[in-house]
N, C-alpha and C positions, 0 to 999 in steps of 0.2 A: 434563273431562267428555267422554265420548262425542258425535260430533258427531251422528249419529243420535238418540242419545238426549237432546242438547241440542235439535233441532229439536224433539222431540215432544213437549218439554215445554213449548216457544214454542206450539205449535199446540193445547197442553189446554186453557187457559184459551175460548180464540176458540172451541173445541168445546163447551166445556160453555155457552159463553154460546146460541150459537145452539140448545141442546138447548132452553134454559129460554123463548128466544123460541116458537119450536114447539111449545111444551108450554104456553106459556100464551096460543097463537092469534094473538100479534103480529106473527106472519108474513105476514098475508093483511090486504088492506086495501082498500077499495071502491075502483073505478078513479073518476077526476075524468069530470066530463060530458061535458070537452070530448075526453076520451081518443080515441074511433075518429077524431073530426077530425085528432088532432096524431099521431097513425101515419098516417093515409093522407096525409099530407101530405109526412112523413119519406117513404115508399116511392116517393112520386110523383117527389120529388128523386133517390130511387135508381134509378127504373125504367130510363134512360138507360144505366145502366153495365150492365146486364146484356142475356144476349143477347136479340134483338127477338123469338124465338117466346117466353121464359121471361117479356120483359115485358108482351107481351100478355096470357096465361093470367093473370098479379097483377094487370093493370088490367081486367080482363072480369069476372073472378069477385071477385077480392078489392074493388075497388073500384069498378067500377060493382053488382056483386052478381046478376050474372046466375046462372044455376043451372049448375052446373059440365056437367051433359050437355047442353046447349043449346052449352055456346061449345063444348066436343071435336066437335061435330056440325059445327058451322059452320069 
């Protein structure tokens, strides 16, 4: 068989699968309560690696939740 055409036909089944989730709305699912806790806690771990003006702007706005023209002001 065509190696081309042996992949595309590895990859129909997994296509049709995800068509029939999408189509019948099991794609989307409430987020848990404790969700914005357990991201900003993830980010908060990441902030360090990135550079200090990009981790300020995530901890001012994203997580303390200041209004974005207030921190660009300041």
């Amino acid at each position: 068989m065509d190696e081309g055409l042996e992949k595309h036909s590895e990859r129909q089944p997994v296509g049709r699968f995800w068509e029939e989730v999408r189509a019948a709305g099991d794609d989307k699912v409430e987020p848990r309560q404790d969700w914005d806790a357990a991201v900003c806690a993830c980010f908060r771990g990441l902030l360090p690696t990135l550079k200090p003006r990009y981790a300020e702007v995530i901890r001012r706005i994203d997580l303390r939740g200041e209004a974005r023209r207030q921190s660009l002001l300041t």
